[in-house]
Backbone of each chain as nested JSON, in Angstrom:
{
  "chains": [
    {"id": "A", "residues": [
      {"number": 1, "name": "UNK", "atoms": {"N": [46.62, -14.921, 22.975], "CA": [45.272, -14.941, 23.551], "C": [45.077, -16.196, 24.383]}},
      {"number": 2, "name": "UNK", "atoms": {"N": [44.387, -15.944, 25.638], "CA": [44.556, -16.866, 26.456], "C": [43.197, -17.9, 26.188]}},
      {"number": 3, "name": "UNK", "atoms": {"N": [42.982, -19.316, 26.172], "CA": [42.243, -19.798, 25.343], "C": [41.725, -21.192, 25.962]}},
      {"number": 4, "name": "UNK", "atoms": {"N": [41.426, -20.963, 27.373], "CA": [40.428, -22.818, 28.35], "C": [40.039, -23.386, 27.393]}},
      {"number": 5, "name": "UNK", "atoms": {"N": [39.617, -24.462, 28.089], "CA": [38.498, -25.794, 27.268], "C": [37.329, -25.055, 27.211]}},
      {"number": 6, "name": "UNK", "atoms": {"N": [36.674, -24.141, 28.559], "CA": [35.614, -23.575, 28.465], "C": [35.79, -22.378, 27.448]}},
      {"number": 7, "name": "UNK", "atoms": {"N": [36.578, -21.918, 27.012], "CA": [36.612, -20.746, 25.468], "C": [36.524, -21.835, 24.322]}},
      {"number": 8, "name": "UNK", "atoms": {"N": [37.245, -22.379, 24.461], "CA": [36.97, -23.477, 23.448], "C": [35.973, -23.916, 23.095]}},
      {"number": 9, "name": "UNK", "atoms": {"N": [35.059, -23.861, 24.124], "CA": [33.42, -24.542, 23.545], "C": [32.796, -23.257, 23.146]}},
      {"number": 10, "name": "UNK", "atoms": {"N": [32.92, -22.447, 23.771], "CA": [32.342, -21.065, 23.437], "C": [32.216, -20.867, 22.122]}},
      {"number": 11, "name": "UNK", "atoms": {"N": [33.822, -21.039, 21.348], "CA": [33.88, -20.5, 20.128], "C": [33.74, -21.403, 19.407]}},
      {"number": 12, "name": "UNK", "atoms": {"N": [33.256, -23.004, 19.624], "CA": [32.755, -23.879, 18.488], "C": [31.207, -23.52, 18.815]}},
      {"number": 13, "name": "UNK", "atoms": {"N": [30.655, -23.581, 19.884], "CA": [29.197, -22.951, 20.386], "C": [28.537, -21.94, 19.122]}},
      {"number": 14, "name": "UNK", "atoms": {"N": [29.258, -21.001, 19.078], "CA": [29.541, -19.623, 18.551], "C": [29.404, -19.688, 16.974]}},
      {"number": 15, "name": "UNK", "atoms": {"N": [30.427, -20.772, 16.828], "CA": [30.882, -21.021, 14.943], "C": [29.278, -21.846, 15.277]}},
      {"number": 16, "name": "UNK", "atoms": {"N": [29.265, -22.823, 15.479], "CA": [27.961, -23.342, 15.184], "C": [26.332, -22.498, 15.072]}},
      {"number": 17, "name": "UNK", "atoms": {"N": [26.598, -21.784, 16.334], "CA": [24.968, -21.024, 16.271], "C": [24.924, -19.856, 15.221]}},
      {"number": 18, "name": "UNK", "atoms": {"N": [25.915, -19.15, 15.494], "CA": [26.029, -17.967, 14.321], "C": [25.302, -18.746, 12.885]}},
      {"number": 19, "name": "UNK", "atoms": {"N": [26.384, -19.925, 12.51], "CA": [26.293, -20.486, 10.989], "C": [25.068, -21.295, 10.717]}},
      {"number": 20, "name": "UNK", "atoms": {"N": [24.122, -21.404, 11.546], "CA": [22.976, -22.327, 11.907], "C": [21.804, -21.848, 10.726]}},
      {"number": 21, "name": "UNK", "atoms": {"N": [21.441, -20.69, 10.627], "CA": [20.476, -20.25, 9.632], "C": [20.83, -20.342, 8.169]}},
      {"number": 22, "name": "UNK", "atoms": {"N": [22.163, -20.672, 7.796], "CA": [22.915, -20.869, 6.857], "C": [22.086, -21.658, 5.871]}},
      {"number": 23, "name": "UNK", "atoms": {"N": [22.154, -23.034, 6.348], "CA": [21.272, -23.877, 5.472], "C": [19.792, -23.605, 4.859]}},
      {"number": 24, "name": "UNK", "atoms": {"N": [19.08, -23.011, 6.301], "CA": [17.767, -22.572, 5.535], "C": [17.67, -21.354, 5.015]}},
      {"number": 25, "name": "UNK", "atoms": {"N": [18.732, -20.639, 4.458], "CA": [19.23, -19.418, 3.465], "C": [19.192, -20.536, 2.185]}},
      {"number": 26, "name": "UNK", "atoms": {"N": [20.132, -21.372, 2.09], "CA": [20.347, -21.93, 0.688], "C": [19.037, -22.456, 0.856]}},
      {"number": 27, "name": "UNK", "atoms": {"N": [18.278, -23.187, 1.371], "CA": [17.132, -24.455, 1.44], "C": [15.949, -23.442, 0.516]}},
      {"number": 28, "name": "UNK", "atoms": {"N": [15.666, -22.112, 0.877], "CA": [14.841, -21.715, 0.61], "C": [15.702, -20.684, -0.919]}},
      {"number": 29, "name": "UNK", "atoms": {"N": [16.425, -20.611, -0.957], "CA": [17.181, -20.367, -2.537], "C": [16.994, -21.376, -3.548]}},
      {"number": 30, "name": "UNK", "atoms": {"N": [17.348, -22.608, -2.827], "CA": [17.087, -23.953, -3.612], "C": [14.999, -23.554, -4.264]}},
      {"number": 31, "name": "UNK", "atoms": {"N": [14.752, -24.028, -3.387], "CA": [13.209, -24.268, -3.882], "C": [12.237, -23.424, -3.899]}},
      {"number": 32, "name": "UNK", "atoms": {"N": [12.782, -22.197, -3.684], "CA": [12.403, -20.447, -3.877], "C": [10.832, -21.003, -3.129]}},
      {"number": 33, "name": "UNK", "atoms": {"N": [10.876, -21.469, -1.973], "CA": [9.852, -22.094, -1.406], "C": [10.083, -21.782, 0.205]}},
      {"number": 34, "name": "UNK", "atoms": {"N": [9.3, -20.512, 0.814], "CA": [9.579, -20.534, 2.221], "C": [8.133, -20.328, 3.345]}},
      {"number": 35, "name": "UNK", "atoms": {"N": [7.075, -20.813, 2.537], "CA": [5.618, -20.523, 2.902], "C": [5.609, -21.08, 4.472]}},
      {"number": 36, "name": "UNK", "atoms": {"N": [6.34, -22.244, 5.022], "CA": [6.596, -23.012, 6.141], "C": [7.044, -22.412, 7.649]}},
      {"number": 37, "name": "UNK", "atoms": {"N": [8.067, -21.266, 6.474], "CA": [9.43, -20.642, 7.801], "C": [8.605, -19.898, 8.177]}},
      {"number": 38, "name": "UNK", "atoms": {"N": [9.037, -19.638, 10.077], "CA": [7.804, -18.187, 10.721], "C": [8.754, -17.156, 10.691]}},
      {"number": 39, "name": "UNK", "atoms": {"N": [8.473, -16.008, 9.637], "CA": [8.464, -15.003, 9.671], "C": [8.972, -14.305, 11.35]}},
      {"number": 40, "name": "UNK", "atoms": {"N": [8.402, -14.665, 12.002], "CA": [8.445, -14.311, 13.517], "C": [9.494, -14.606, 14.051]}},
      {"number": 41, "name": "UNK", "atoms": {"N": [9.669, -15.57, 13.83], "CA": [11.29, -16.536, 14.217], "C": [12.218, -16.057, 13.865]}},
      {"number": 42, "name": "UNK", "atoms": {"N": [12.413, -15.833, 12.707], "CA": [13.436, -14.57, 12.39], "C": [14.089, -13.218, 12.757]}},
      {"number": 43, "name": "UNK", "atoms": {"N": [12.669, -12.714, 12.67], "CA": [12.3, -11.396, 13.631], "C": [12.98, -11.178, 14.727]}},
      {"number": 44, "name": "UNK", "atoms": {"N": [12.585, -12.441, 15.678], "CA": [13.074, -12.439, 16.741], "C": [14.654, -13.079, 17.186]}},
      {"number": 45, "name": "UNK", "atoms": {"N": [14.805, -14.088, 16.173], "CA": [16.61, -14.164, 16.012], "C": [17.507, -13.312, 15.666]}},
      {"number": 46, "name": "UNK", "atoms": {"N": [17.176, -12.626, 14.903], "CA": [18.019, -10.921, 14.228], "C": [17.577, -10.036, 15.24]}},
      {"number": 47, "name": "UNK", "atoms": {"N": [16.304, -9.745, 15.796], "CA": [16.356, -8.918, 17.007], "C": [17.247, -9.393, 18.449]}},
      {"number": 48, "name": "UNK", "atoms": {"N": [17.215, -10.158, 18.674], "CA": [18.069, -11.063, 19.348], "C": [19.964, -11.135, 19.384]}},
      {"number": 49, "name": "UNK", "atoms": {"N": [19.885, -11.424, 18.054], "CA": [21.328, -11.354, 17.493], "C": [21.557, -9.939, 17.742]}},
      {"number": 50, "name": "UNK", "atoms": {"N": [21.136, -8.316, 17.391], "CA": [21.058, -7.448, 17.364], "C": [21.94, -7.002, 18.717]}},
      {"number": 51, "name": "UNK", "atoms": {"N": [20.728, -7.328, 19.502], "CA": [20.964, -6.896, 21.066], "C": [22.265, -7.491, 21.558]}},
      {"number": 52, "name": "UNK", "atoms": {"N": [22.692, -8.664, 21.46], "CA": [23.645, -9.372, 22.153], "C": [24.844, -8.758, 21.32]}},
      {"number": 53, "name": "UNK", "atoms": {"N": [25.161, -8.63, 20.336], "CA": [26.195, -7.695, 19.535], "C": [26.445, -6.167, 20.151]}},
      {"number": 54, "name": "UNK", "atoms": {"N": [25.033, -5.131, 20.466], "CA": [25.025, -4.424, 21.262], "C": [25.841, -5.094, 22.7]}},
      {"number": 55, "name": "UNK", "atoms": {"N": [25.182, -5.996, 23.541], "CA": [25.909, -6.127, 24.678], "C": [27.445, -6.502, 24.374]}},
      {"number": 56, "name": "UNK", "atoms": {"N": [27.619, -7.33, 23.353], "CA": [29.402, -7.526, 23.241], "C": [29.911, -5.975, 23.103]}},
      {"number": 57, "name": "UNK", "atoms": {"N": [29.065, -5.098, 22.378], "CA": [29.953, -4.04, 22.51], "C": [30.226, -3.192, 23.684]}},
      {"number": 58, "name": "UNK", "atoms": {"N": [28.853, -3.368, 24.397], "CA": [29.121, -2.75, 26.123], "C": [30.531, -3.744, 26.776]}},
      {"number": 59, "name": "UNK", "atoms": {"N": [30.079, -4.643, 26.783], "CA": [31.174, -5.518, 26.983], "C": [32.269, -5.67, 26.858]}},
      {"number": 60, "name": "UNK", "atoms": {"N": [32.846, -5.04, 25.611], "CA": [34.056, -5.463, 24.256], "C": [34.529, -6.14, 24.826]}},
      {"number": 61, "name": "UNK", "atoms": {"N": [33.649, -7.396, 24.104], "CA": [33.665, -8.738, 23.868], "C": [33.805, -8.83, 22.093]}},
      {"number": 62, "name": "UNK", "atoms": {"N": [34.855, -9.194, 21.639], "CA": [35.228, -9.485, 20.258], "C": [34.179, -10.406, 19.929]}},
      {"number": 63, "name": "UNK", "atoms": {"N": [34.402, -11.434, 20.533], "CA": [33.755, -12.669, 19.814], "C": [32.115, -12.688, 20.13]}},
      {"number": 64, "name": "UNK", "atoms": {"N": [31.708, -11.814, 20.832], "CA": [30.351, -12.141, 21.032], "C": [29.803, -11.22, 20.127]}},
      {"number": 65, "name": "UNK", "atoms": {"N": [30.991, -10.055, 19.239], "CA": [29.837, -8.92, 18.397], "C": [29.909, -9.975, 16.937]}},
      {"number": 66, "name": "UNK", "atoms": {"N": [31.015, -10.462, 16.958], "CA": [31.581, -11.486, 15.493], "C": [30.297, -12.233, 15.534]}},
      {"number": 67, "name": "UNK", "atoms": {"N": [30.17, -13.072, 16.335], "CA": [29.164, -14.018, 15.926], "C": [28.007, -13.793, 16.198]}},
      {"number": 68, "name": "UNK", "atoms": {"N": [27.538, -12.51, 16.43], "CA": [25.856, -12.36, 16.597], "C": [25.976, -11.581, 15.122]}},
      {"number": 69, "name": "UNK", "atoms": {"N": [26.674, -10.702, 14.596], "CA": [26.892, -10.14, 13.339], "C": [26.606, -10.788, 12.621]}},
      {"number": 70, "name": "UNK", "atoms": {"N": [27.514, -12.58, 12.678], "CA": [26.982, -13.47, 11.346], "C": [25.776, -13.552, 11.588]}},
      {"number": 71, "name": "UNK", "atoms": {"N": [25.341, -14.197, 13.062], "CA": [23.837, -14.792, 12.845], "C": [22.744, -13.809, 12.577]}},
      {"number": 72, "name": "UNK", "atoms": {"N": [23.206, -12.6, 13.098], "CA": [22.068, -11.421, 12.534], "C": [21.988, -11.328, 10.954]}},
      {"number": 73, "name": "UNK", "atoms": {"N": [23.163, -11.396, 10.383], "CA": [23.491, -10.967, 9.177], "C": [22.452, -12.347, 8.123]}},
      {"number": 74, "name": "UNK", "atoms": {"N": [22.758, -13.16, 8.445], "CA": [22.133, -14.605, 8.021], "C": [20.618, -14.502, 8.291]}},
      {"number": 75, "name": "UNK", "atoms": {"N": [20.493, -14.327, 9.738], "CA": [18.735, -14.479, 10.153], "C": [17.92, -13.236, 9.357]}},
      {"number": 76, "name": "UNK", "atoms": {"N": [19.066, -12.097, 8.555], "CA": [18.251, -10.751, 7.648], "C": [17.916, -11.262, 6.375]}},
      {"number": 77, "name": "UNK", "atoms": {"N": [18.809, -12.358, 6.169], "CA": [19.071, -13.352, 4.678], "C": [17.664, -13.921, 4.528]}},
      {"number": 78, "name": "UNK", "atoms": {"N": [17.49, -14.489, 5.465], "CA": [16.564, -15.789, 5.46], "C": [14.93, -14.977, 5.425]}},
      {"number": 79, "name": "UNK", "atoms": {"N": [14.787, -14.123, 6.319], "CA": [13.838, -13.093, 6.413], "C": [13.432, -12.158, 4.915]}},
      {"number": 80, "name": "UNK", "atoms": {"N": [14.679, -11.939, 4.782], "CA": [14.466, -11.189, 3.621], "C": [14.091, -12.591, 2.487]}},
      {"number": 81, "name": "UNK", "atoms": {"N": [14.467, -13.398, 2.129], "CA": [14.21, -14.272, 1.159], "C": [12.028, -14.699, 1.451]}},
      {"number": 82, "name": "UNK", "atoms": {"N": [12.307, -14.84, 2.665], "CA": [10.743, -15.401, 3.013], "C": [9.792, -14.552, 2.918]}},
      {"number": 83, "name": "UNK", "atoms": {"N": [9.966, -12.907, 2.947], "CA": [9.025, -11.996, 2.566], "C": [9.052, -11.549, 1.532]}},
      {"number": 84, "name": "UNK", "atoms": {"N": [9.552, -11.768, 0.332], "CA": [9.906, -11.775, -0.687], "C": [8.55, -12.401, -1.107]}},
      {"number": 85, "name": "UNK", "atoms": {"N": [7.953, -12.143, -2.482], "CA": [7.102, -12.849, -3.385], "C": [7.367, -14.692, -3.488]}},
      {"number": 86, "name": "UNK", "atoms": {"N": [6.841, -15.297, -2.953], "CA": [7.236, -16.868, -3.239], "C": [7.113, -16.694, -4.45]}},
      {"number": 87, "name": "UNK", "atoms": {"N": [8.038, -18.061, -5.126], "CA": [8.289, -18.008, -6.319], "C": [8.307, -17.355, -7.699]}},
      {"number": 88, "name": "UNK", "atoms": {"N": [8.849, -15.823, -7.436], "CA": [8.919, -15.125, -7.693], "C": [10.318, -15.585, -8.86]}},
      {"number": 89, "name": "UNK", "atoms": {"N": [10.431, -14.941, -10.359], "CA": [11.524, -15.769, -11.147], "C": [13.051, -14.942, -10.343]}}
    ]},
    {"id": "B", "residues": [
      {"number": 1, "name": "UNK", "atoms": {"N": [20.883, -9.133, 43.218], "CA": [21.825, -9.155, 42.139], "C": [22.063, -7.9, 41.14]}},
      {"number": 2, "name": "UNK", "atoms": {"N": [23.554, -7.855, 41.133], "CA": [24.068, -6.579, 40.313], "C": [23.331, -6.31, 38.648]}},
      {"number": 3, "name": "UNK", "atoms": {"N": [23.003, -5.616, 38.231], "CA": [22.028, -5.81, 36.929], "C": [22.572, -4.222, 36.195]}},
      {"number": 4, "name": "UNK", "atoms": {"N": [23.797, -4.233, 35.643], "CA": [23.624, -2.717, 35.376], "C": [22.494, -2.792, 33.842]}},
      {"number": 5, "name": "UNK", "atoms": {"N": [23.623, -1.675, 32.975], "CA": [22.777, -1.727, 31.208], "C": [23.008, -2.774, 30.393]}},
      {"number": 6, "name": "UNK", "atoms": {"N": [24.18, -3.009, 30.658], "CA": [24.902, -4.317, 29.516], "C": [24.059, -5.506, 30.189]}},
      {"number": 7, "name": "UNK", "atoms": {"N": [24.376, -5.747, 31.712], "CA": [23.899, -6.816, 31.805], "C": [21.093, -7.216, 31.935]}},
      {"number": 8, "name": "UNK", "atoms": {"N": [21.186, -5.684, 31.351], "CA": [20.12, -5.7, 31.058], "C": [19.464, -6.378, 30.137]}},
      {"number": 9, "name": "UNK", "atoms": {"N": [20.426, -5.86, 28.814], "CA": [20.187, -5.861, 27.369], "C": [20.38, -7.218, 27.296]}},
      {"number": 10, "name": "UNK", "atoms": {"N": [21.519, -8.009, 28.205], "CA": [21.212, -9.365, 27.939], "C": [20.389, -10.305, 28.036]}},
      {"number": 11, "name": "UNK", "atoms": {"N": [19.955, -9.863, 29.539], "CA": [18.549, -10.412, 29.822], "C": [17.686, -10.627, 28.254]}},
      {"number": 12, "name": "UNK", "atoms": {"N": [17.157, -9.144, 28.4], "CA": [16.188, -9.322, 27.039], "C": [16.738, -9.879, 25.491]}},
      {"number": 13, "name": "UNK", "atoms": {"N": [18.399, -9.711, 25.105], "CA": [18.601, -10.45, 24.244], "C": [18.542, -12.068, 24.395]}},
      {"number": 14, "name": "UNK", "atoms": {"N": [18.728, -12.751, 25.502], "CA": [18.816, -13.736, 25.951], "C": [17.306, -14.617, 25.923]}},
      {"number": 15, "name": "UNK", "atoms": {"N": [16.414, -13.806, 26.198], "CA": [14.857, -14.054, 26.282], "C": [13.968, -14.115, 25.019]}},
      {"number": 16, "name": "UNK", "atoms": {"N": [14.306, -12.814, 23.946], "CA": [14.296, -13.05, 22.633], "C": [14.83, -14.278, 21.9]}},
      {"number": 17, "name": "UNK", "atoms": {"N": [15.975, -14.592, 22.346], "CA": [16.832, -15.511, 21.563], "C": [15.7, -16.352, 21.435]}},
      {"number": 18, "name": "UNK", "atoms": {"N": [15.89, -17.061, 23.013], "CA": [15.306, -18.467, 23.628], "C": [14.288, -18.759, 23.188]}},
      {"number": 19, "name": "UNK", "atoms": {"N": [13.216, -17.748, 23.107], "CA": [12.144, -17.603, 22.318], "C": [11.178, -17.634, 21.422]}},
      {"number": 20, "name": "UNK", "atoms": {"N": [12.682, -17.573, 20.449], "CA": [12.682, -16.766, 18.801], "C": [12.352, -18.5, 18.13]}},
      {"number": 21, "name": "UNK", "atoms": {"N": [12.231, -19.683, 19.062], "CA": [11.975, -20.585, 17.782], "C": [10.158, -20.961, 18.576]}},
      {"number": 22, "name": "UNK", "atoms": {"N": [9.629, -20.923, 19.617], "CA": [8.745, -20.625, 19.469], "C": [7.102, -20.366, 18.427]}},
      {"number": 23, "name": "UNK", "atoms": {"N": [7.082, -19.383, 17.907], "CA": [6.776, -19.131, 17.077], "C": [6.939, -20.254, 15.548]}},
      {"number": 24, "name": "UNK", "atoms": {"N": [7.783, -20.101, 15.323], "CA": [8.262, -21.401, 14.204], "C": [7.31, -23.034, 14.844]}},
      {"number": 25, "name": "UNK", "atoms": {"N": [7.347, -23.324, 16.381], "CA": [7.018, -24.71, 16.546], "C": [5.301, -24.797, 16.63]}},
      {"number": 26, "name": "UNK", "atoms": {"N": [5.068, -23.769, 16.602], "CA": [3.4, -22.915, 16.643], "C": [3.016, -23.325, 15.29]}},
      {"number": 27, "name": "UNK", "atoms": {"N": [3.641, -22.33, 14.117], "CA": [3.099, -22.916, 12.936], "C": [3.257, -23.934, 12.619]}},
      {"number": 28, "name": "UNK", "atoms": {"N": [4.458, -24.616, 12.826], "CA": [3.726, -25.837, 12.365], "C": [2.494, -27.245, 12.736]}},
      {"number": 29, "name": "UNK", "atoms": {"N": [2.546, -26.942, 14.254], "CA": [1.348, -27.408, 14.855], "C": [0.266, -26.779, 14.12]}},
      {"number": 30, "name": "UNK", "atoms": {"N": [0.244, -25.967, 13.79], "CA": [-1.163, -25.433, 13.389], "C": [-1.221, -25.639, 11.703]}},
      {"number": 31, "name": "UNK", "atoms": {"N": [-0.529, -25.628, 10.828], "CA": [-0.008, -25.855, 9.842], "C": [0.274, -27.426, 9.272]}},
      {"number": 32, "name": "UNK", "atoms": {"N": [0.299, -28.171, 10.137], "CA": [1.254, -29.545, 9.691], "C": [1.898, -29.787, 8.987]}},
      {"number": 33, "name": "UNK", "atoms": {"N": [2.706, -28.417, 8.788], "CA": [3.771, -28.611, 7.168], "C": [5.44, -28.074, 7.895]}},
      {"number": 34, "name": "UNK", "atoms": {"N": [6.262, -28.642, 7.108], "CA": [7.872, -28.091, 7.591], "C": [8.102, -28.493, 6.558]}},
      {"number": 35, "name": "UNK", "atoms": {"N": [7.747, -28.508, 5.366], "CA": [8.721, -28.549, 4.149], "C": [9.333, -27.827, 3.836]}},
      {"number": 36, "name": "UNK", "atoms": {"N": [9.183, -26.598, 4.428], "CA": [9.96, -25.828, 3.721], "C": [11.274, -25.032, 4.998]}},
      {"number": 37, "name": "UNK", "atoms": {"N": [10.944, -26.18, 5.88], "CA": [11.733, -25.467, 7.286], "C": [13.445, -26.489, 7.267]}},
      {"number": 38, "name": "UNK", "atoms": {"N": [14.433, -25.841, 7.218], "CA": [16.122, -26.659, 7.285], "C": [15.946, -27.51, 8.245]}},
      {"number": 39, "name": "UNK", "atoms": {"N": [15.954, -28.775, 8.598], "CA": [16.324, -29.695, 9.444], "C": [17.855, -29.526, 10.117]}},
      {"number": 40, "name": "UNK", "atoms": {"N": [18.597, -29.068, 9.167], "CA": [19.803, -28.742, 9.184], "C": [20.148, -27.895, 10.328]}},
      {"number": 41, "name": "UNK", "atoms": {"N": [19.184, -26.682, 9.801], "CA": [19.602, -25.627, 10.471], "C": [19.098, -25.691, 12.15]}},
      {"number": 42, "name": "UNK", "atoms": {"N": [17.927, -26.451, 12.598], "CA": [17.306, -27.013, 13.777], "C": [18.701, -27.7, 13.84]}},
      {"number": 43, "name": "UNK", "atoms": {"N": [19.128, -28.811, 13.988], "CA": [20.326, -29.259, 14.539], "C": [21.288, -28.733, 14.99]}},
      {"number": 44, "name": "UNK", "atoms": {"N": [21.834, -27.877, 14.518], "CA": [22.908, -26.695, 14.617], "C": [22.571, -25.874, 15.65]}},
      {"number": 45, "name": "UNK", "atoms": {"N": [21.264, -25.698, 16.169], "CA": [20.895, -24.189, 16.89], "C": [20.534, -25.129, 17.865]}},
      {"number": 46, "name": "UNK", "atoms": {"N": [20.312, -26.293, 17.974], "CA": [19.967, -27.2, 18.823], "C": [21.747, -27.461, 19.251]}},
      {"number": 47, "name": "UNK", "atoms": {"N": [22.237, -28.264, 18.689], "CA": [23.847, -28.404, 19.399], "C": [24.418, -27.296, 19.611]}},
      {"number": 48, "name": "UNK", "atoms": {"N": [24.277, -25.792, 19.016], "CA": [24.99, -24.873, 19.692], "C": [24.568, -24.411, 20.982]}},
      {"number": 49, "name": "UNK", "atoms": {"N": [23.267, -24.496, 21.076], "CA": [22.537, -24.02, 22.294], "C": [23.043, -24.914, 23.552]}},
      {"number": 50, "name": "UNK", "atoms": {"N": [23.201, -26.642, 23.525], "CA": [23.588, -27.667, 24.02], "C": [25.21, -27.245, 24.423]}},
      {"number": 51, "name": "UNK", "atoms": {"N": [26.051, -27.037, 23.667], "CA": [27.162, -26.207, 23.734], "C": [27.266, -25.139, 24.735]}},
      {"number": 52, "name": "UNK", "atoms": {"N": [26.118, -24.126, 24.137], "CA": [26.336, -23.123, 25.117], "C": [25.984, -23.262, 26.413]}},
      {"number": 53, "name": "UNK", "atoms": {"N": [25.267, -24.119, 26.565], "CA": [24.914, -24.581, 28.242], "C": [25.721, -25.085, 28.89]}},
      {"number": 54, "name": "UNK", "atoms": {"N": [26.614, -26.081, 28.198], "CA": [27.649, -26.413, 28.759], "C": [29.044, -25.093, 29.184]}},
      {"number": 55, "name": "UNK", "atoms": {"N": [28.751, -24.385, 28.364], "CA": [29.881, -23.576, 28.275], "C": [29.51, -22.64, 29.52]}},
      {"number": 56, "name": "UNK", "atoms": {"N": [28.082, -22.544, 29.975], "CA": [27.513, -22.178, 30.92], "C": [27.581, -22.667, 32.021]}},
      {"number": 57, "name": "UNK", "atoms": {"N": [27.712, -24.283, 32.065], "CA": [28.451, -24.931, 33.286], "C": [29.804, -24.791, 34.178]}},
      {"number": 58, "name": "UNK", "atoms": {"N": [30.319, -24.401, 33.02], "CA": [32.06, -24.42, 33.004], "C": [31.873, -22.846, 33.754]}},
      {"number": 59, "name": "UNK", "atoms": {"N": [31.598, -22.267, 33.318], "CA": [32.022, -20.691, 33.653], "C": [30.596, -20.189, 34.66]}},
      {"number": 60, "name": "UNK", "atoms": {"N": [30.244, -21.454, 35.504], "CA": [28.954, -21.124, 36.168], "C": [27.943, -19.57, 36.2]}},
      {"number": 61, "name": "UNK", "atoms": {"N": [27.772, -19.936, 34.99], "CA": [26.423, -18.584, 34.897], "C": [25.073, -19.131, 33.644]}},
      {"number": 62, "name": "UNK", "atoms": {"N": [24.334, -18.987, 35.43], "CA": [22.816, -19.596, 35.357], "C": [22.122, -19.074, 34.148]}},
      {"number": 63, "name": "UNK", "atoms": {"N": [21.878, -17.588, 33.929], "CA": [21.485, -17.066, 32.686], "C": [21.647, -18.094, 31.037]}},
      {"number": 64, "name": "UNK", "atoms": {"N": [23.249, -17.739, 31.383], "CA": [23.752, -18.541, 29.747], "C": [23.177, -19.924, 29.949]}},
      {"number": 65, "name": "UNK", "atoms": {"N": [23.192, -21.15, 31.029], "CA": [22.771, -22.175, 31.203], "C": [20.992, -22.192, 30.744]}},
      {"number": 66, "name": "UNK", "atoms": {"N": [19.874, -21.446, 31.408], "CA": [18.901, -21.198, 31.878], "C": [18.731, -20.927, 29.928]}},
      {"number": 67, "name": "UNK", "atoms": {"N": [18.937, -19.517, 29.539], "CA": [18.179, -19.442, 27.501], "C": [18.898, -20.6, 27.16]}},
      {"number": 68, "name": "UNK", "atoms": {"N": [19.759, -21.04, 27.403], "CA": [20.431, -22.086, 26.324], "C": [19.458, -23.271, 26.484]}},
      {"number": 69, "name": "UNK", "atoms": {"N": [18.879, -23.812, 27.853], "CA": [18.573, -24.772, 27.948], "C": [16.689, -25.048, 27.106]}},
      {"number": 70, "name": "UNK", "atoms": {"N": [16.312, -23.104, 27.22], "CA": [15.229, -23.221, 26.736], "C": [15.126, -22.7, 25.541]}},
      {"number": 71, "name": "UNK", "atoms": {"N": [16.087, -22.769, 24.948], "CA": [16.05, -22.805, 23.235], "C": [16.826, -24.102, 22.959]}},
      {"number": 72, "name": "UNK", "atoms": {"N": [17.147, -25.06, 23.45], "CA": [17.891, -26.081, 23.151], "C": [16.601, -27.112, 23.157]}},
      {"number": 73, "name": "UNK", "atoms": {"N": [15.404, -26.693, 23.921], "CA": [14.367, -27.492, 24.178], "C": [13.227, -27.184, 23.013]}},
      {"number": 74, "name": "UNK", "atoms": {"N": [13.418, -25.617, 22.466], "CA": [12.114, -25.625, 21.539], "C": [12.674, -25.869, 19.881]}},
      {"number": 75, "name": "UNK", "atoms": {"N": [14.513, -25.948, 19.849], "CA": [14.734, -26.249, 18.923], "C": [14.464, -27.853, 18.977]}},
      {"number": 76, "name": "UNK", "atoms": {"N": [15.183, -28.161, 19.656], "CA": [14.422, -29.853, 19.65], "C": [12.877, -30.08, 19.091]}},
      {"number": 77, "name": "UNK", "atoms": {"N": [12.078, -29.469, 19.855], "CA": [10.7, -29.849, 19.775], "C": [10.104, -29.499, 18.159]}},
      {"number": 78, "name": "UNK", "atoms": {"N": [11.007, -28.149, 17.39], "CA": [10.975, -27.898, 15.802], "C": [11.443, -28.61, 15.012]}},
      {"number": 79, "name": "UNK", "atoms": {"N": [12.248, -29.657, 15.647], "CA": [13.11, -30.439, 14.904], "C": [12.172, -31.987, 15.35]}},
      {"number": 80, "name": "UNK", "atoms": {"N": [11.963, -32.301, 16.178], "CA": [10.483, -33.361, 16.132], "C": [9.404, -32.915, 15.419]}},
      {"number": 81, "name": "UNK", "atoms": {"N": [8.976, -32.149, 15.096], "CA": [7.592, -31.86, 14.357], "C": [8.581, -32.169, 12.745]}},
      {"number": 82, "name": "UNK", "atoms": {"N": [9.577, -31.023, 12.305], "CA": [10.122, -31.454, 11.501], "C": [10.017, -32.987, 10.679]}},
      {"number": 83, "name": "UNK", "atoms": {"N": [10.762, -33.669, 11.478], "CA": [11.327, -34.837, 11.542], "C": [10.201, -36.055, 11.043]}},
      {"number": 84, "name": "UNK", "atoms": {"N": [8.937, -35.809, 11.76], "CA": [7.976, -36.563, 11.711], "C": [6.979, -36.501, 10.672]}},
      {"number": 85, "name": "UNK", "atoms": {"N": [6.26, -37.401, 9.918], "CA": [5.905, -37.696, 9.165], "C": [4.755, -36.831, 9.085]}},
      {"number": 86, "name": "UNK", "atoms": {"N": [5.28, -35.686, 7.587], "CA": [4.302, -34.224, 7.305], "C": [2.428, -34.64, 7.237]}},
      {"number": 87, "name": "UNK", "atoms": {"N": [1.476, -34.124, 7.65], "CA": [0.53, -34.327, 7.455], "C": [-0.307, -35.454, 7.971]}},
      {"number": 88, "name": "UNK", "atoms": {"N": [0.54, -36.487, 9.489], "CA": [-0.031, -37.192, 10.01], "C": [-0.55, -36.881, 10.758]}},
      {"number": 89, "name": "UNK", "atoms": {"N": [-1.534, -37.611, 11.045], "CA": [-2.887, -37.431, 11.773], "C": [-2.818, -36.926, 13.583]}}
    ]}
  ]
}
């Protein structure tokens, strides 16, 4: 696979944004506390993530369905945790 | 400019993305709370976005440059409200 400096940033770009909602998945596991996070923001990152996975697939673009998958998959995490009952046992 | 379906869906995934923190920098202006928002995760979506603009330089396309630069700007601005001392005046 043929692999520039400019792919190269792509796919640390990529590892980074995908894995970005990560923390405030555990943050709000930690302190079963997400009254703060907008609901909306989410919404619109997983709708977001959604579409661009769609376009990698018009595309087939590997790496652009991989990493909107995580970040969709993560931004459903975080969403789903925040509409959830706060502090719920 | 050429605009078929794929390069539609990006548009609007691209616009969602950019968007999608928005909302998040709203409540907390109105709110004065981020306790319960990842600092973490603002950094990450902030340097990937920073990333992807660059990666947008390299492979000159204004689009990827253009959402990156305006989600690189409202993650910043979530990550200053963040950052700053909850509940000051």
């Amino acid at each position: 696979m043929q692999m520039d400096g400019a792919e190269m940033l792509g796919l640390v770009a990529g590892f980074i944004g995908a894995f970005a909602f990560a923390p405030q998945a555990i943050k709000i596991l930690r302190t079963r506390d997400a009254a703060d996070v907008s609901a909306l923001t989410y919404v619109m990152v997983l709708s977001g993530a959604v579409l661009w996975a769609g376009y990698g697939v018009l595309r087939e673009a590997p790496s652009i369905i991989l990493w909107n998958v995580v970040a969709a998959s993560l931004a459903a995490l975080v969403l789903t945790l925040k509409l959830r009952k706060p502090r719920a046992a």
